[in-house]
Biotite code that builds the C-alpha atoms (Angstrom):
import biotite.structure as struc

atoms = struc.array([
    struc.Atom([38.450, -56.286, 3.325], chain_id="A", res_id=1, res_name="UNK", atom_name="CA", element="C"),
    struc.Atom([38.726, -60.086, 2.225], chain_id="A", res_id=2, res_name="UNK", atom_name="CA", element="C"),
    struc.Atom([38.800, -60.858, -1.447], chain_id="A", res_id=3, res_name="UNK", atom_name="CA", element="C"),
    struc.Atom([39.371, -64.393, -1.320], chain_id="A", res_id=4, res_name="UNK", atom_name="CA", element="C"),
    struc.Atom([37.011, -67.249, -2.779], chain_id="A", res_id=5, res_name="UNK", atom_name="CA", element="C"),
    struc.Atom([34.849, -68.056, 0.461], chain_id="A", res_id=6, res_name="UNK", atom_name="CA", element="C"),
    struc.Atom([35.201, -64.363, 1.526], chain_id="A", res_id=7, res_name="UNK", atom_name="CA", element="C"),
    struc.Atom([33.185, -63.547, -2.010], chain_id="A", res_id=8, res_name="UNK", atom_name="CA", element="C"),
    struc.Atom([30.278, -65.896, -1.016], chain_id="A", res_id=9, res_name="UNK", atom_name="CA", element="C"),
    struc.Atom([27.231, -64.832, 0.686], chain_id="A", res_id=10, res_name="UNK", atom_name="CA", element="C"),
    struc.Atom([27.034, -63.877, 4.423], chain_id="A", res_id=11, res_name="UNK", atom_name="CA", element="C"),
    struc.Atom([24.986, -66.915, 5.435], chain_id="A", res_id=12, res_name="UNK", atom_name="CA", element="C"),
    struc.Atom([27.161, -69.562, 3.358], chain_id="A", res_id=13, res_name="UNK", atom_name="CA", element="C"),
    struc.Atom([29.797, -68.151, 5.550], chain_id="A", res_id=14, res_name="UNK", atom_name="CA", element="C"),
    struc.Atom([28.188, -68.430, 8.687], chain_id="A", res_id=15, res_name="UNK", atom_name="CA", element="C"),
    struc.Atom([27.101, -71.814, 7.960], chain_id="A", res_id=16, res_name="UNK", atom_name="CA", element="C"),
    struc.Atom([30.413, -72.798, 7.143], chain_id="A", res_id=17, res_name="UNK", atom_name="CA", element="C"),
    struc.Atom([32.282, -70.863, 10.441], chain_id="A", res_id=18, res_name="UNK", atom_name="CA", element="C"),
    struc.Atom([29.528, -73.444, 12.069], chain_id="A", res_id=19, res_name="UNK", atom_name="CA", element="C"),
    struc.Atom([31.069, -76.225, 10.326], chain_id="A", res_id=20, res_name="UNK", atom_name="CA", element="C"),
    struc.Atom([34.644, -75.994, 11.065], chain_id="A", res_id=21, res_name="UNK", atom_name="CA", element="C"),
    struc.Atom([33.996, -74.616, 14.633], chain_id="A", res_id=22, res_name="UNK", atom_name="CA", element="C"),
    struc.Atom([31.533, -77.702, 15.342], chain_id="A", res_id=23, res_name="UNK", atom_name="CA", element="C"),
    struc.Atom([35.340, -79.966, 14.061], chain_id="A", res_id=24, res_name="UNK", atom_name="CA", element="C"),
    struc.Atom([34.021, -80.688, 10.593], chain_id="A", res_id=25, res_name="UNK", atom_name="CA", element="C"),
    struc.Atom([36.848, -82.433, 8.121], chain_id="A", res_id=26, res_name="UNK", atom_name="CA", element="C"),
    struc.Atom([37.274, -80.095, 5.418], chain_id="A", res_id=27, res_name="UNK", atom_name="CA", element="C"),
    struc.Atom([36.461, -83.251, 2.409], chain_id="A", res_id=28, res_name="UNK", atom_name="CA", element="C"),
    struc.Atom([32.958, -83.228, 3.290], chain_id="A", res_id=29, res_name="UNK", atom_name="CA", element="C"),
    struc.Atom([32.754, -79.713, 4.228], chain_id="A", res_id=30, res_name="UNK", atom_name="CA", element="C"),
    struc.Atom([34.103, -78.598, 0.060], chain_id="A", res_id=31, res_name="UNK", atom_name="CA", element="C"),
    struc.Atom([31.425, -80.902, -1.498], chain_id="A", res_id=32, res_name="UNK", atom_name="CA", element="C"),
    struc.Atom([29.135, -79.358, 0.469], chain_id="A", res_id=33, res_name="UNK", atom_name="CA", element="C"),
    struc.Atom([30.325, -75.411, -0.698], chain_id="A", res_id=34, res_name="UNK", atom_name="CA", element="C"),
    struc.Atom([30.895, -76.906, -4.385], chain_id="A", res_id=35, res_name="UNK", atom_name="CA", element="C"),
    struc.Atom([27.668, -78.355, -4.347], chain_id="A", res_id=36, res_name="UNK", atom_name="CA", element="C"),
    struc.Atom([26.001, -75.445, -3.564], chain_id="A", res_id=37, res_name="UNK", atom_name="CA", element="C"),
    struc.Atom([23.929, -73.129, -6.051], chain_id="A", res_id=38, res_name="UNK", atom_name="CA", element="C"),
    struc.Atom([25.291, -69.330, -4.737], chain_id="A", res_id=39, res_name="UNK", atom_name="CA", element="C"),
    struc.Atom([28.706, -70.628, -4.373], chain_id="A", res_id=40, res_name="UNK", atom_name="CA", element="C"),
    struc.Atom([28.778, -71.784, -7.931], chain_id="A", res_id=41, res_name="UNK", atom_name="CA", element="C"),
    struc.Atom([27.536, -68.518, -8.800], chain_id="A", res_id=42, res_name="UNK", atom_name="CA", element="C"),
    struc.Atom([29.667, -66.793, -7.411], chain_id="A", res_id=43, res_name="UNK", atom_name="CA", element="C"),
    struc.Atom([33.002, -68.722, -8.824], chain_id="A", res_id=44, res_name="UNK", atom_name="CA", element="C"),
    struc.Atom([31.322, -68.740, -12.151], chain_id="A", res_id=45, res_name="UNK", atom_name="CA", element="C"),
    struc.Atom([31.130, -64.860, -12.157], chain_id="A", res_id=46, res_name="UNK", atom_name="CA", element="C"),
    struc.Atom([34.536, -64.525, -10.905], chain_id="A", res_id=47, res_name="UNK", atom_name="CA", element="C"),
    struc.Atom([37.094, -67.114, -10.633], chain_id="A", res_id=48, res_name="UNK", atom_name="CA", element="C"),
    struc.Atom([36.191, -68.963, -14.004], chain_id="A", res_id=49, res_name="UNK", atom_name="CA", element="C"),
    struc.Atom([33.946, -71.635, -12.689], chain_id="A", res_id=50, res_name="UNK", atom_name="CA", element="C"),
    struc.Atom([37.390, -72.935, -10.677], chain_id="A", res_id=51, res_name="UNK", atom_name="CA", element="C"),
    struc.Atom([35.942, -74.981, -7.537], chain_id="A", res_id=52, res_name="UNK", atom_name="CA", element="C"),
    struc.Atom([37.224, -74.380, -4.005], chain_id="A", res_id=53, res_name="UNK", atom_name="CA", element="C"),
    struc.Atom([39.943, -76.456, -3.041], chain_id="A", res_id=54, res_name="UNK", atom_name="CA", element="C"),
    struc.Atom([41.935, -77.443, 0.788], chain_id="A", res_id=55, res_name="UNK", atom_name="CA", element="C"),
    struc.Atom([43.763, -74.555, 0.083], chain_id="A", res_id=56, res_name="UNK", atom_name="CA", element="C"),
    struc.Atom([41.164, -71.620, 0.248], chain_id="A", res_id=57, res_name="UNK", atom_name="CA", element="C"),
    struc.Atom([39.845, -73.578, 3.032], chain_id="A", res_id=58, res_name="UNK", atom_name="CA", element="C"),
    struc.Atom([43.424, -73.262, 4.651], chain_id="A", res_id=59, res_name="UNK", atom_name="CA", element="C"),
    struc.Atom([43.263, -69.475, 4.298], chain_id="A", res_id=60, res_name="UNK", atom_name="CA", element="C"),
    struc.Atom([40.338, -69.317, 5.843], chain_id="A", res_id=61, res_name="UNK", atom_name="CA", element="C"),
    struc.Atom([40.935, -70.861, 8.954], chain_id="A", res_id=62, res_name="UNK", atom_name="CA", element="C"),
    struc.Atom([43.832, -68.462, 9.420], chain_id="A", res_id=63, res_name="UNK", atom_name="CA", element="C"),
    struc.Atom([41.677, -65.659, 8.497], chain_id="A", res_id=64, res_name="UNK", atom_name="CA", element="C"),
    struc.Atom([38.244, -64.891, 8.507], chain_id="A", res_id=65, res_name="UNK", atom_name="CA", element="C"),
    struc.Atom([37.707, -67.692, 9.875], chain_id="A", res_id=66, res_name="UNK", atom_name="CA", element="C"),
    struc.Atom([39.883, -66.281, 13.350], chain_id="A", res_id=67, res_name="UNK", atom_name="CA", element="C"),
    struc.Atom([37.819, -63.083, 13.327], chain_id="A", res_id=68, res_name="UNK", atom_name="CA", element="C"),
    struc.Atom([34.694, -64.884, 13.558], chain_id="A", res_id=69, res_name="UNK", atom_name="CA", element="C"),
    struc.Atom([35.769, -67.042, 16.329], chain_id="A", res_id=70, res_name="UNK", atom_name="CA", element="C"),
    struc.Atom([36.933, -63.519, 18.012], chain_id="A", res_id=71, res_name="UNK", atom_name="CA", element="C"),
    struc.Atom([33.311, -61.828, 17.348], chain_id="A", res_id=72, res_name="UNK", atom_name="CA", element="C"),
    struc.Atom([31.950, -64.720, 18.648], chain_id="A", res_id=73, res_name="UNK", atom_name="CA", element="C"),
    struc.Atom([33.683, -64.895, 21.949], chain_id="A", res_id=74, res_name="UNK", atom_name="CA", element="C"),
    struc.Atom([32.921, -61.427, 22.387], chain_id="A", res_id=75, res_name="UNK", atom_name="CA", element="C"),
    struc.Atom([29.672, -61.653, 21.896], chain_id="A", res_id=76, res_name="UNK", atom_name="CA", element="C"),
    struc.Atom([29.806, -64.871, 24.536], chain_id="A", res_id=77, res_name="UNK", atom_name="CA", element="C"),
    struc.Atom([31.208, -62.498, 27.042], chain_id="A", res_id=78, res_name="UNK", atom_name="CA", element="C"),
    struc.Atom([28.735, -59.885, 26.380], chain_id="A", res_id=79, res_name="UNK", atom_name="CA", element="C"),
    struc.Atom([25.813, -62.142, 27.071], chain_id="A", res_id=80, res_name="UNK", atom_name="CA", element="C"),
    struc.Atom([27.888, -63.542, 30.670], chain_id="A", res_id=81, res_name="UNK", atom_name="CA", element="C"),
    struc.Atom([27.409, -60.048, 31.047], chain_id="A", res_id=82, res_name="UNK", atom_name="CA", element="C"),
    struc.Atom([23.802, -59.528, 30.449], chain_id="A", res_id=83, res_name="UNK", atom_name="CA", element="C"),
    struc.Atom([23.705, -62.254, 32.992], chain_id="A", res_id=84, res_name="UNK", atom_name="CA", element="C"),
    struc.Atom([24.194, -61.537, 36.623], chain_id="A", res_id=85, res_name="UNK", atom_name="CA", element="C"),
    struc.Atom([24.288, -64.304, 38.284], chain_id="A", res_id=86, res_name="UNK", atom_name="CA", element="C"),
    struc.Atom([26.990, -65.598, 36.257], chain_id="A", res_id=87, res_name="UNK", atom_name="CA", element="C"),
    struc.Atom([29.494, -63.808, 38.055], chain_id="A", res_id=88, res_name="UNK", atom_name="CA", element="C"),
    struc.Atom([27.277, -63.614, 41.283], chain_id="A", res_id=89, res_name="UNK", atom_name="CA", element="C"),
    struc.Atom([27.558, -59.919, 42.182], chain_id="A", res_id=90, res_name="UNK", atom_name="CA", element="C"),
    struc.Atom([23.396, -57.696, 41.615], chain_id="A", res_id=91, res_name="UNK", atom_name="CA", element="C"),
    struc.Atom([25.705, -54.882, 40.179], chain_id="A", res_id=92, res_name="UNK", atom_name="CA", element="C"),
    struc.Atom([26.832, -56.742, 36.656], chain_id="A", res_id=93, res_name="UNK", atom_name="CA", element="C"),
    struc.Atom([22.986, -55.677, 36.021], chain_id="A", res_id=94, res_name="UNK", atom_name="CA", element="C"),
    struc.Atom([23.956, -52.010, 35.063], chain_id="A", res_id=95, res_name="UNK", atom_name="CA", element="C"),
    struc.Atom([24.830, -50.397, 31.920], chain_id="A", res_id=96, res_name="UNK", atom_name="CA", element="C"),
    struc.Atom([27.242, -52.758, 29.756], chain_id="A", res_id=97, res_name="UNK", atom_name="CA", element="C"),
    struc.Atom([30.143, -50.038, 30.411], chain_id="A", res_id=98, res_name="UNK", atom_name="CA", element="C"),
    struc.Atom([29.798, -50.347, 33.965], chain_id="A", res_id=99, res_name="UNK", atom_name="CA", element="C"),
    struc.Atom([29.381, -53.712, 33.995], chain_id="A", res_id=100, res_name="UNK", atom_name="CA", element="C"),
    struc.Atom([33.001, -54.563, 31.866], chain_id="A", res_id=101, res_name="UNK", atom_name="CA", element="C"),
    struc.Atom([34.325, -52.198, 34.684], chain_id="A", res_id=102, res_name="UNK", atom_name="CA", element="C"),
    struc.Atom([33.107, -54.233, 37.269], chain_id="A", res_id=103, res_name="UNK", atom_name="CA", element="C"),
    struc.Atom([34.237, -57.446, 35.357], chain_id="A", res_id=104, res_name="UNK", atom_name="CA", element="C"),
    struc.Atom([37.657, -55.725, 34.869], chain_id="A", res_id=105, res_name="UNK", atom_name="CA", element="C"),
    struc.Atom([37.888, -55.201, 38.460], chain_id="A", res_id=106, res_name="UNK", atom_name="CA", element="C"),
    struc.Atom([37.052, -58.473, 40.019], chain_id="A", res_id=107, res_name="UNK", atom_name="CA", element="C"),
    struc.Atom([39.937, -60.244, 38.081], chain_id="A", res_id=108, res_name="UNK", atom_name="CA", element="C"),
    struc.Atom([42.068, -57.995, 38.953], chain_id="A", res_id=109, res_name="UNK", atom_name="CA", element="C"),
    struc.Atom([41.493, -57.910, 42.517], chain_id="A", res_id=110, res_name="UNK", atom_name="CA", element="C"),
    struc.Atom([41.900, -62.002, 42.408], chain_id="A", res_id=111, res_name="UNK", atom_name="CA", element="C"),
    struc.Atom([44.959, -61.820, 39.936], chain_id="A", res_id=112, res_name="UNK", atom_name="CA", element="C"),
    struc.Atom([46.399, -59.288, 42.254], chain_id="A", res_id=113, res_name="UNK", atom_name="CA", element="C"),
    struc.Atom([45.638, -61.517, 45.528], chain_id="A", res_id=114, res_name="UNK", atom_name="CA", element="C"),
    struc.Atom([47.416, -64.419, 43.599], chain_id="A", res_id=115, res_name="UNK", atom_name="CA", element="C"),
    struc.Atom([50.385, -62.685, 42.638], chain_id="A", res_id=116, res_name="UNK", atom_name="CA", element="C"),
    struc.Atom([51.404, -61.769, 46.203], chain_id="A", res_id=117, res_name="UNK", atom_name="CA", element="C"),
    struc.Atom([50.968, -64.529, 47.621], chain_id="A", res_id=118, res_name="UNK", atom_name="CA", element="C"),
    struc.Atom([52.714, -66.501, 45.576], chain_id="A", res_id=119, res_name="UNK", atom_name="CA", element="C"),
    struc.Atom([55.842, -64.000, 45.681], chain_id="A", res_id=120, res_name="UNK", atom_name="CA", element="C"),
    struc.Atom([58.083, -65.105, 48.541], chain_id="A", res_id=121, res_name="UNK", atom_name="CA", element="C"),
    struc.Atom([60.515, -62.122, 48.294], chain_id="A", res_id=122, res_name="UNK", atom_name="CA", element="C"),
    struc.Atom([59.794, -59.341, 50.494], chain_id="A", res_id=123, res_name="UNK", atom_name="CA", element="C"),
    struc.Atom([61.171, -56.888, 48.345], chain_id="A", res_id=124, res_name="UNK", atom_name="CA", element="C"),
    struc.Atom([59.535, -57.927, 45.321], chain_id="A", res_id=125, res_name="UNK", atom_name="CA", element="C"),
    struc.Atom([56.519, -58.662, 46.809], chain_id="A", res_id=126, res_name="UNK", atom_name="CA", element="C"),
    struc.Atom([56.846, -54.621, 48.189], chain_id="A", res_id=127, res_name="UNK", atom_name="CA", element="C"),
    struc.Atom([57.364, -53.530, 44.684], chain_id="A", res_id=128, res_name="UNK", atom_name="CA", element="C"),
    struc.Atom([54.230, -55.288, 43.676], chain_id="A", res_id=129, res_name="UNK", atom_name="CA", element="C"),
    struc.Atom([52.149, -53.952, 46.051], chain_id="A", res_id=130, res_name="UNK", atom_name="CA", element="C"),
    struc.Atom([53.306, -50.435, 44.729], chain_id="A", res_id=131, res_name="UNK", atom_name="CA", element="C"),
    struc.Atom([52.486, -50.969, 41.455], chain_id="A", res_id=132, res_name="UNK", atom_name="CA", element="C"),
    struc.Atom([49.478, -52.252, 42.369], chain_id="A", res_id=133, res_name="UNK", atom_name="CA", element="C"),
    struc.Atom([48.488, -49.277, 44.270], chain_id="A", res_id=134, res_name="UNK", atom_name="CA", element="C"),
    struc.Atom([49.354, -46.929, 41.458], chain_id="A", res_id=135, res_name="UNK", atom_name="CA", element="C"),
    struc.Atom([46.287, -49.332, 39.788], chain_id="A", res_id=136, res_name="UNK", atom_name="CA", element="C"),
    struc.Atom([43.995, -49.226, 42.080], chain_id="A", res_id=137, res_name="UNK", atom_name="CA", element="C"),
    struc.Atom([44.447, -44.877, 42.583], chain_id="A", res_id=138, res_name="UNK", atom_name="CA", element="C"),
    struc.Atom([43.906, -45.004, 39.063], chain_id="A", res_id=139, res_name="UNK", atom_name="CA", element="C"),
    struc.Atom([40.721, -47.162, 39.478], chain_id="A", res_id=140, res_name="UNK", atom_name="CA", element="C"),
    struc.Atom([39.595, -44.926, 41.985], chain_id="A", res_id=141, res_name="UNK", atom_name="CA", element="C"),
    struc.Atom([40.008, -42.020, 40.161], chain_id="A", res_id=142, res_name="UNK", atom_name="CA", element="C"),
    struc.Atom([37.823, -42.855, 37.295], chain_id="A", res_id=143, res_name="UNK", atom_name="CA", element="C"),
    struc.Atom([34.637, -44.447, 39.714], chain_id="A", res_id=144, res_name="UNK", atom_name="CA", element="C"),
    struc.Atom([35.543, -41.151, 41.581], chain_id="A", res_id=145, res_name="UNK", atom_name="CA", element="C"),
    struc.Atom([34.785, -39.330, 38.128], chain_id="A", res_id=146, res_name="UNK", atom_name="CA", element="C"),
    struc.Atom([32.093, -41.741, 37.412], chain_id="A", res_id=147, res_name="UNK", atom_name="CA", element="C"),
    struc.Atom([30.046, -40.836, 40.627], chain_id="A", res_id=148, res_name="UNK", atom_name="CA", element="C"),
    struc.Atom([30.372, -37.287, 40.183], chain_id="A", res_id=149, res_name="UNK", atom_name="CA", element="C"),
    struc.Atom([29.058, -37.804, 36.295], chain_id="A", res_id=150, res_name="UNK", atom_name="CA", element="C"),
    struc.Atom([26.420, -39.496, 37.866], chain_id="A", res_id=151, res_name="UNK", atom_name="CA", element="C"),
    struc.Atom([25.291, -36.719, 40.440], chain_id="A", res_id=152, res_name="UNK", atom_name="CA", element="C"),
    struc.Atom([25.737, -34.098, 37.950], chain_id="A", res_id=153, res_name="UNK", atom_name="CA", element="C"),
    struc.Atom([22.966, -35.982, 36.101], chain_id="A", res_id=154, res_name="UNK", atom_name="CA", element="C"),
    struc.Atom([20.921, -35.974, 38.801], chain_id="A", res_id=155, res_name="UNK", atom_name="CA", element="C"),
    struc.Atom([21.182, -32.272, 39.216], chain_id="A", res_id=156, res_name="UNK", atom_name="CA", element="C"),
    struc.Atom([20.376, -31.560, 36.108], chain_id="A", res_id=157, res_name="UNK", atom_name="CA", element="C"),
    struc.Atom([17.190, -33.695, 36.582], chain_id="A", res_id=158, res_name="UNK", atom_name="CA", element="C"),
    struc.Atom([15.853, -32.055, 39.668], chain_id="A", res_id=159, res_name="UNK", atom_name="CA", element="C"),
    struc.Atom([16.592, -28.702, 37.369], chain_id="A", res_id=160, res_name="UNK", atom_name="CA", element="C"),
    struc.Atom([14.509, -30.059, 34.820], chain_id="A", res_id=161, res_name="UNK", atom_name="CA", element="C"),
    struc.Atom([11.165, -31.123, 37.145], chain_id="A", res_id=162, res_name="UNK", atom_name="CA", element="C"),
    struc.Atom([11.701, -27.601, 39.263], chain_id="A", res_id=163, res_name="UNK", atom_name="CA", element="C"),
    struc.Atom([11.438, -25.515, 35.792], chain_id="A", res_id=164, res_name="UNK", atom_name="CA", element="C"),
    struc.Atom([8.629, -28.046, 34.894], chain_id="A", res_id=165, res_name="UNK", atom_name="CA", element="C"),
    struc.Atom([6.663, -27.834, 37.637], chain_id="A", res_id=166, res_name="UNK", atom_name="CA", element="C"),
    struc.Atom([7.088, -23.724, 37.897], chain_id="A", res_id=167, res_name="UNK", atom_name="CA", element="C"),
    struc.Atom([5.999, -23.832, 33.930], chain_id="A", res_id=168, res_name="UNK", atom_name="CA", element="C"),
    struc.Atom([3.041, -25.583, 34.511], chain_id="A", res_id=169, res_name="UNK", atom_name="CA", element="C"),
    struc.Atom([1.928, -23.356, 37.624], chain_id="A", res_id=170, res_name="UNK", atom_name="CA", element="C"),
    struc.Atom([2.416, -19.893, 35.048], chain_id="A", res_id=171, res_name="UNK", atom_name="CA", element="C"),
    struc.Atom([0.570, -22.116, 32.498], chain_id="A", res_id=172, res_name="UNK", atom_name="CA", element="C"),
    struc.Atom([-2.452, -22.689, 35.606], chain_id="A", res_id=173, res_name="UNK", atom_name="CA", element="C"),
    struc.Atom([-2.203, -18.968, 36.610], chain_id="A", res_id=174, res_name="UNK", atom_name="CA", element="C"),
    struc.Atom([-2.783, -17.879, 32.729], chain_id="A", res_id=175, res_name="UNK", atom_name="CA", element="C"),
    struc.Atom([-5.602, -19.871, 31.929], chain_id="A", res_id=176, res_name="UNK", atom_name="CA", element="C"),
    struc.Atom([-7.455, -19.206, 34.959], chain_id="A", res_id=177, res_name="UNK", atom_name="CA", element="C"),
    struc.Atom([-6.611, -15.367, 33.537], chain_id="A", res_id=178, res_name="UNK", atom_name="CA", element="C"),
    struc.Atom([-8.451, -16.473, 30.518], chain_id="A", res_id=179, res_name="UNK", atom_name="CA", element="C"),
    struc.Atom([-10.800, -17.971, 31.971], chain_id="A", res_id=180, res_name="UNK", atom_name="CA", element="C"),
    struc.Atom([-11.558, -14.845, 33.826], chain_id="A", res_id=181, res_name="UNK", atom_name="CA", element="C"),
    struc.Atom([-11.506, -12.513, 31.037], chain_id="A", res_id=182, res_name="UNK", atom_name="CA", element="C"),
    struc.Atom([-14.095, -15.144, 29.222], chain_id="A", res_id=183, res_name="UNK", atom_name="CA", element="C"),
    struc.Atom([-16.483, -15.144, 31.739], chain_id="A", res_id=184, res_name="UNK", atom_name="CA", element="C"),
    struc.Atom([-16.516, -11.287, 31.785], chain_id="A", res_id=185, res_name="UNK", atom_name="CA", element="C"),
    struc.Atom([-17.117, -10.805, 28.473], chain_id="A", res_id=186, res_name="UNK", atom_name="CA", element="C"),
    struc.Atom([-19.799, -13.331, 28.277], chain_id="A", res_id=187, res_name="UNK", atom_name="CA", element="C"),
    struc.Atom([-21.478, -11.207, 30.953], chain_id="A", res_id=188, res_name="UNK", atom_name="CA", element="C"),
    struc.Atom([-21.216, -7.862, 29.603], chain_id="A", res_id=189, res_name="UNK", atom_name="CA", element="C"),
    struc.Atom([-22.881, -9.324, 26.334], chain_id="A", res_id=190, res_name="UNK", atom_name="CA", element="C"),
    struc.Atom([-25.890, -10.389, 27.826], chain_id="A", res_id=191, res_name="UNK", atom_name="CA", element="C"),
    struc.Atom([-27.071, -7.236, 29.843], chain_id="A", res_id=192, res_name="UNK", atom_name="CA", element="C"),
    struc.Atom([-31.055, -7.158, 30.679], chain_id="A", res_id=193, res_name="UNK", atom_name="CA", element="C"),
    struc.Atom([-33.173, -4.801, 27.713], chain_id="A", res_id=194, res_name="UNK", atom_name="CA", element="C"),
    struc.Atom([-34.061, -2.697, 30.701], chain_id="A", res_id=195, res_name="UNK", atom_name="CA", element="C"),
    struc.Atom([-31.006, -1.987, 31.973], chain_id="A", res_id=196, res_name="UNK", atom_name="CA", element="C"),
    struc.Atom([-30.047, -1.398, 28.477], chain_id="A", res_id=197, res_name="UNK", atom_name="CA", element="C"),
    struc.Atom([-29.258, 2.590, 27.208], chain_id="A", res_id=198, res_name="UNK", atom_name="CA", element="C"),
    struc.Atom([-32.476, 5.103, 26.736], chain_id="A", res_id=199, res_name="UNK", atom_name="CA", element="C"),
    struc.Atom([-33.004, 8.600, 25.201], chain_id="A", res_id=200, res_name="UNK", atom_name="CA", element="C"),
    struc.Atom([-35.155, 9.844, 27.125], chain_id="A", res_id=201, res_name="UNK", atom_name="CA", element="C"),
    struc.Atom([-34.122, 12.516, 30.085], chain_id="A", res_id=202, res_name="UNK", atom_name="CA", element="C"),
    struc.Atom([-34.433, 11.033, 33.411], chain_id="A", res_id=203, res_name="UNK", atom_name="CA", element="C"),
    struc.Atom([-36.072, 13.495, 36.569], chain_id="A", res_id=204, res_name="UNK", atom_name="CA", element="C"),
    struc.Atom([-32.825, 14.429, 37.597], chain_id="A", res_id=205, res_name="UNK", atom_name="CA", element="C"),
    struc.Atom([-32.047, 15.856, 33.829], chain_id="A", res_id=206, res_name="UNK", atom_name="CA", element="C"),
    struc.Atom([-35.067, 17.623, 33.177], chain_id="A", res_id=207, res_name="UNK", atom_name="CA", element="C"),
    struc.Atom([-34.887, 21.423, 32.967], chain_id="A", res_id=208, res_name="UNK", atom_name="CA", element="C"),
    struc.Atom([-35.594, 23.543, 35.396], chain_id="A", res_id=209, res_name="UNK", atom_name="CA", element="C"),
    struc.Atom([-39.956, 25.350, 34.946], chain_id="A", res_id=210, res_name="UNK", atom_name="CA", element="C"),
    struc.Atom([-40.577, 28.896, 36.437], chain_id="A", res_id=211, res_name="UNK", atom_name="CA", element="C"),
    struc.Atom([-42.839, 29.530, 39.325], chain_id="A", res_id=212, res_name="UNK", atom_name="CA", element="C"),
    struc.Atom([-46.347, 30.217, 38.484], chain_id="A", res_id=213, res_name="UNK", atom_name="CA", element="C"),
    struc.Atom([-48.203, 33.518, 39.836], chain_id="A", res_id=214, res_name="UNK", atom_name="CA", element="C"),
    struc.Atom([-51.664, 33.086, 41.252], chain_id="A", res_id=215, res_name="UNK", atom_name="CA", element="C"),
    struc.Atom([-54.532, 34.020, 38.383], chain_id="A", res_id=216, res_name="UNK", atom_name="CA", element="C"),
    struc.Atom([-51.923, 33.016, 35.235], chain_id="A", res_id=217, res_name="UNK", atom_name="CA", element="C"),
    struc.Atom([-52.914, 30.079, 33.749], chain_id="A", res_id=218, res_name="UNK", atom_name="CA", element="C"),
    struc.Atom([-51.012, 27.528, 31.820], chain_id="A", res_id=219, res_name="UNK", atom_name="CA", element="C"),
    struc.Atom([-50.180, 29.618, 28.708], chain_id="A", res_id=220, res_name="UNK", atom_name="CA", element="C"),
    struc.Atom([-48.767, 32.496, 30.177], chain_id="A", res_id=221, res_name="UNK", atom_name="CA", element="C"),
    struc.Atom([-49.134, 34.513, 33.030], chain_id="A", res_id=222, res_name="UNK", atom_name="CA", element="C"),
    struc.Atom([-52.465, 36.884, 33.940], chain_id="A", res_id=223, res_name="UNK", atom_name="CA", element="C"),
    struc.Atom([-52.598, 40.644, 33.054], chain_id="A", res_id=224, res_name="UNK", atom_name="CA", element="C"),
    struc.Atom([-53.865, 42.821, 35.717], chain_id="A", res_id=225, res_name="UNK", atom_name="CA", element="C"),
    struc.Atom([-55.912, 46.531, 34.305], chain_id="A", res_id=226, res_name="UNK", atom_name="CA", element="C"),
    struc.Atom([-55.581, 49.261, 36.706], chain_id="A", res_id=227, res_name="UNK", atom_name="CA", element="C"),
    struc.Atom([-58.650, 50.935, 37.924], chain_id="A", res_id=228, res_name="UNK", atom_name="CA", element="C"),
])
């Protein structure tokens, strides 16, 4: 972490002034600018005793955070060559940023390979080369090798995924149409017909069992007979 003078001042001073010097600014103009400025007196008031920035802070910039910007910068420059695919004219810089460095990596060193034999005149050398370079290029292989396999066992695991979501929601069909079922059985049962509904009364088939009447007997017993 910087603790210098312009490293103390605020983010966007800093930016502004990385603008400056990158755009070829003269560094007169560019310290009565910072010196004129309300934060950056602040911040030298609070804690370098009010002492203005000078040509050698400015110095000690450039060689330092001043550097790391310019690095950030032309990473993120590459990054957004990336994002674009017709910059480098091949449909696949348009995958994942990973696979697109790869791919970046690997088309300069396919033409940094081409120029380096053919600009070696020595067969022997130029034999060696070729050796080394396909001890690169196995290694290359090996990790796309690794990459496509990564990539299928993702796949895999997808088609897993729909086939245990598809038999889930064919148990979660079969179970409501069980509820459904039950529901529509119970509604029935509760409303039976009154007539059909329990009685206390004996039906013909439960009634006991009357003995025979005898000719002359009447309903409340049988008849006596007197002999003669």
């Amino acid at each position: 972490m910087r603790t210098g003078k312009i490293a103390r001042l605020p983010h966007d001073i800093r930016e502004q002034l990385n603008r400056r010097l990158s755009d070829g600014e003269q560094a007169h103009p560019i310290l009565n600018w910072l010196n004129s400025v309300p934060e950056v007196q602040a911040v030298l008031a609070a804690s370098f005793d009010g002492r203005p920035l000078n040509k050698v802070n400015l110095t000690q910039w450039r060689s330092g955070g001043y550097r790391e910007w310019l690095v950030r910068q032309d990473a993120l420059d590459f990054v957004e060559e990336l994002d674009d695919k017709e910059a480098l004219g091949h449909e696949s810089l348009s995958d994942p940023i990973g696979a697109r460095l790869a791919h970046w990596v690997a088309l300069h060193y396919a033409a940094s390979a081409k120029a380096l034999i053919a600009n070696e005149q020595n067969p022997s050398t130029k034999w060696t080369r070729l050796r080394e370079l396909c001890a690169d290029v196995t290694r290359l292989r090996r990790s796309e090798l690794a990459a496509e396999r990564l990539d299928l066992e993702h796949a895999w695991l997808d088609l897993e995924q729909e086939d245990r979501h598809e038999a889930l929601k064919t148990k979660l069909s079969q179970s409501n149409l069980l509820a459904d079922s039950l529901k529509d059985l119970l509604r029935r049962s509760e409303v039976l017909p009154a007539n059909q509904g329990p009685t206390n009364s004996p039906s013909p088939a439960e009634a006991p069992p009357q003995a025979p009447q005898h000719p002359g007997s009447t309903a409340l017993g049988p008849s006596l007979t007197l002999d003669h």
